[in-house]
N, C-alpha and C positions, 0 to 999 in steps of 0.2 A: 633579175631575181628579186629587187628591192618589189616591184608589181604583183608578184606575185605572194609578199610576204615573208621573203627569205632575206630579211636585213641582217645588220651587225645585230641588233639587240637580241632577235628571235636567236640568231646564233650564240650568243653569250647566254639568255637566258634558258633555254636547253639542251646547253651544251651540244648544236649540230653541226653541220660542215656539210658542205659541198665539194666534191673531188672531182676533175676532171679525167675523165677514165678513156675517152677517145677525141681526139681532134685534127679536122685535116682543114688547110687553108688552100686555097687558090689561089693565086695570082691572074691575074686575064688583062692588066693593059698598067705601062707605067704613067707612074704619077711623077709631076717634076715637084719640087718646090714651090709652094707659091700657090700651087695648085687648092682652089677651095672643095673639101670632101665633105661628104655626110654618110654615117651610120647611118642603118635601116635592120634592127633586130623581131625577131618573133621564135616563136616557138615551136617548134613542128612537131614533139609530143611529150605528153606527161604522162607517166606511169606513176604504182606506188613507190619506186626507190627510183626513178631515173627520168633525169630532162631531158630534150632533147632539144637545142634552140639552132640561129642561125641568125651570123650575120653578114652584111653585103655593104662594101664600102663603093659610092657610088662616088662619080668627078662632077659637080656642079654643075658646071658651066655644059657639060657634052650628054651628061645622064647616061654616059657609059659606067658599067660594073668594072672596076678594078680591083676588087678581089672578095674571096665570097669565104666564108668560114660557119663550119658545120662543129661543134661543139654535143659532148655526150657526157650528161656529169650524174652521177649517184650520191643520192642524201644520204648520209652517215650520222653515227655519231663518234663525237668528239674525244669523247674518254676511250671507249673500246674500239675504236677508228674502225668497225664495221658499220656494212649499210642496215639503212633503218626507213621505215614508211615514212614520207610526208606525211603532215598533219594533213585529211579530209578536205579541209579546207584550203589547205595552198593548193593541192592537186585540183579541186575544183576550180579557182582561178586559176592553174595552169592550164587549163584545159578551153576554157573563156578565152583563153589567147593563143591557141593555138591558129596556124594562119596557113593559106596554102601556097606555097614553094612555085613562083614567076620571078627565076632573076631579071632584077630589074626592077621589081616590082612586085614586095609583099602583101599580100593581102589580108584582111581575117576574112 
């Protein structure tokens, strides 16, 4: 969100939010302890009120996916806790990053 604009300040300074309105996770393979991971996020769409992103927790060392999570969140605002346009411009770099969907392997 911070990439595209959508920091703590722009939040504070007009009065916005972000609301999670759908989310499903996956599981696909256990991780033990000890085990080294890495995040791999992107976007897979921006509209005027809704992201749409995705992340994929991969295992280091095997470059197996163990677990994948699809995220769907609506910009609001913060006083009347209804949805409201992104600014032209986030949505335009939301959109710069929008990447196409290969578990395993995000791409833009």
């Amino acid at each position: 969100m911070g990439e595209i604009g959508v920091t703590p300040s722009y939040r504070r300074t007009n009065n916005r939010g972000v609301a999670a309105v759908q989310h499903e996770a996956i599981y696909k393979r256990e991780l033990l302890a000890g085990n080294l991971i890495v995040i791999r996020s992107g976007t897979l769409e921006m509209r005027e009120k809704v992201i749409r992103f995705y992340h994929e927790m991969l295992n280091v060392e095997t470059q197996d996916v163990a677990a994948t999570s699809t995220l769907t969140a609506v910009h609001l605002n913060s006083k009347t806790r209804k949805s409201c346009p992104f600014p032209p411009e986030i949505v335009e770099r939301g959109r710069r990053l929008i990447v196409r969907l290969k578990p395993g392997s995000l791409q833009a």
